[in-house]
C-alpha positions as CSV (number, residue, x, y, z in Angstrom):
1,X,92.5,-81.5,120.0
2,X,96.5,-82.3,119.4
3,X,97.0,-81.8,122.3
4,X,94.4,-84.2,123.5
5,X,95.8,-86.7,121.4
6,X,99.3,-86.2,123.0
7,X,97.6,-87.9,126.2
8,X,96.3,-90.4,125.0
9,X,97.2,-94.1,123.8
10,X,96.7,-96.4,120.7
11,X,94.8,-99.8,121.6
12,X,94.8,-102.7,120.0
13,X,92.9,-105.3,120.4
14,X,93.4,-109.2,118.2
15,X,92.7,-112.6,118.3
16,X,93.3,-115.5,116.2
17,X,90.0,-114.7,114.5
18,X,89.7,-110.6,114.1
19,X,91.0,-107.2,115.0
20,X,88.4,-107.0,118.0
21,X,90.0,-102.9,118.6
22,X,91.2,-100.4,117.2
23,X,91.0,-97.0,118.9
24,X,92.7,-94.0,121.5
25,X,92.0,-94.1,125.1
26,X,93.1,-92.0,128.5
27,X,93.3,-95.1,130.4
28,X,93.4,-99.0,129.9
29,X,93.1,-101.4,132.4
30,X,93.9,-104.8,132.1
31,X,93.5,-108.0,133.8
32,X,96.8,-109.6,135.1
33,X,97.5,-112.6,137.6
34,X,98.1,-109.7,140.0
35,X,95.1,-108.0,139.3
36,X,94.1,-105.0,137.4
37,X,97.1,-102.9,135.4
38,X,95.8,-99.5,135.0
39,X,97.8,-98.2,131.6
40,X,98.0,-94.2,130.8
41,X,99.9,-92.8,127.6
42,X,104.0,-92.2,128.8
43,X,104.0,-96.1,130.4
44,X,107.1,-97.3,130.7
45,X,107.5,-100.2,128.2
46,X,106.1,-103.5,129.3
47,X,105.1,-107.0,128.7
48,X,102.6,-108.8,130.9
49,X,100.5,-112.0,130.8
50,X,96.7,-111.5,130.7
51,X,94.5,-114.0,132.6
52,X,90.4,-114.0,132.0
53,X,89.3,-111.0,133.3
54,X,87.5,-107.3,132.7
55,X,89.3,-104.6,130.5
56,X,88.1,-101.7,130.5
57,X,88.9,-98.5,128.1
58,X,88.6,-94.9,128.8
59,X,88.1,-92.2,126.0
60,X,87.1,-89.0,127.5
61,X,84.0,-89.2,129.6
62,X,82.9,-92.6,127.1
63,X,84.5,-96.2,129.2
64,X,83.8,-99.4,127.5
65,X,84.1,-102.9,128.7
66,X,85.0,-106.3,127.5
67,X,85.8,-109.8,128.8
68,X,89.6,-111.1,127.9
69,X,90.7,-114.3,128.2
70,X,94.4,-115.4,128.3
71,X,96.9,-113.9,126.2
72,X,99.5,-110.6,126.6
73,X,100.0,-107.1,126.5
74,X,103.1,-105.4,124.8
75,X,103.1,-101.7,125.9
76,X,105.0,-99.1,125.1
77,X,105.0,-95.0,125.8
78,X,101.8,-94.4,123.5
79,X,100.5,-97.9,122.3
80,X,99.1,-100.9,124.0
81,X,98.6,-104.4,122.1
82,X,97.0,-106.5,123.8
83,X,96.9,-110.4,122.0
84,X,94.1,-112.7,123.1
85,X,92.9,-116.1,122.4
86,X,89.1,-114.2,122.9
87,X,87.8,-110.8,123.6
88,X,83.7,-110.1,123.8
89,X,81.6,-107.0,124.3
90,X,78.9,-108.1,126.9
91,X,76.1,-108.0,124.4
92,X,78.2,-110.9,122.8
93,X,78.2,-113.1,125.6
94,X,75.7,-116.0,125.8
95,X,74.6,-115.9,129.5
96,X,73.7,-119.7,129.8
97,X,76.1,-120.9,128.0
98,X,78.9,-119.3,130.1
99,X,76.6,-120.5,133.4
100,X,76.3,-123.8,132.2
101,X,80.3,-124.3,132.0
102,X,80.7,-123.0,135.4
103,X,78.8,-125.4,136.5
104,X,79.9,-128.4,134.2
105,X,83.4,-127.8,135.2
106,X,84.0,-126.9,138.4
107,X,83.9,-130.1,139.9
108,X,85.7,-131.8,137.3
109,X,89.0,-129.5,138.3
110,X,89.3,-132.0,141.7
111,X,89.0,-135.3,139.8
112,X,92.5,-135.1,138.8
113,X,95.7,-135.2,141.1
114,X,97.0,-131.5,142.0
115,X,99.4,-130.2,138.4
116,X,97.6,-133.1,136.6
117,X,97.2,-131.0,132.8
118,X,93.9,-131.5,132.7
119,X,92.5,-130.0,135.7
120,X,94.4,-127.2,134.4
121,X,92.1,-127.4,131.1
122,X,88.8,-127.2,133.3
123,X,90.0,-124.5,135.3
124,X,91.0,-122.3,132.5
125,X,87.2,-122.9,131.2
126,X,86.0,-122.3,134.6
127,X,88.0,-119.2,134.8
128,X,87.2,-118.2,131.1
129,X,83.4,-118.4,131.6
130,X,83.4,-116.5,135.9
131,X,85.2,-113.6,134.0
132,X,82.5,-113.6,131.2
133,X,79.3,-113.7,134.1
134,X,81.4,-111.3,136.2
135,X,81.0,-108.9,132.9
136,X,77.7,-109.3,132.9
137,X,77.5,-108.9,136.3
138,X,78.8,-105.3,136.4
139,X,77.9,-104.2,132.6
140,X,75.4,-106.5,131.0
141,X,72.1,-105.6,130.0
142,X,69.4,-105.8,132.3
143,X,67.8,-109.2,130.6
144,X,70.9,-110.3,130.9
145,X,71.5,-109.4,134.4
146,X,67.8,-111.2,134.7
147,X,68.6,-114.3,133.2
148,X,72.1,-114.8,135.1
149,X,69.6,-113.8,138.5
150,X,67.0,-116.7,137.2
151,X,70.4,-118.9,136.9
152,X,71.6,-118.3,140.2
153,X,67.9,-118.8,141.9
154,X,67.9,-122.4,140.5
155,X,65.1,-121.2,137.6
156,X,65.7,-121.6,133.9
């Protein structure tokens, strides 16, 4: 078991409103502008920029996912902190509400002129909520799988 433990990293997980994780994993993987960062225990030391996206934690033969949304990651050789404005479980996420935002906001981003702030603001949403469907997509339940289907298909 100690030596186990010798492989594997400390995550962290906090936003502005609770410590979201707090556990060991083999492997993290976290969403960056570039894509996904896979992160074992030994890393180098590292800072990067989170953007709305999957992480997913590995423990053995148990992986869990959540939905991140912007924020960073401070790693070092056997911890990873990861500091988000949000972080959700699947079973958190409210299927039609994150639909409904796609869909409320995406158009909006092109009624401003290119690098005008707010069609920044409607993109991050936009981003925010694809990440949270893209979740539930791969690892939500299957009503919720359903219910994003129905969604999709025009059906409430």
């Amino acid at each position: 078991m100690a030596e186990q433990k010798l492989h594997q990293t400390r995550v962290t997980i906090v936003t502005p409103y609770t410590n979201f994780l707090e556990q060991r994993a083999d492997i993290v993987n976290l969403p960056s502008q570039d894509g996904s960062v896979g992160i074992m225990s030994g890393h180098m030391p590292l800072v990067i920029a989170l953007f709305p996206g999957i992480c997913s934690i590995k423990l053995g033969d148990e992986v869990k996912h959540c939905v991140l949304t912007e924020g960073y990651a401070e790693i070092s050789q056997h911890m990873v902190l990861i500091v988000t404005n949000a972080a959700e479980w699947p079973e958190e996420i409210d299927v039609r509400r994150a639909y409904k935002t796609v869909l409320e906001n995406q158009d909006r981003v092109d009624d401003f002129a290119p690098g005008d702030i707010r069609a920044k603001a409607y993109k991050d949403r936009v981003d925010r909520a694809k990440a949270r469907l893209h979740l539930i997509e791969l690892y939500g339940s299957p009503q919720q799988q359903s219910i994003l289907q129905s969604l999709k298909k025009g059906e409430s």
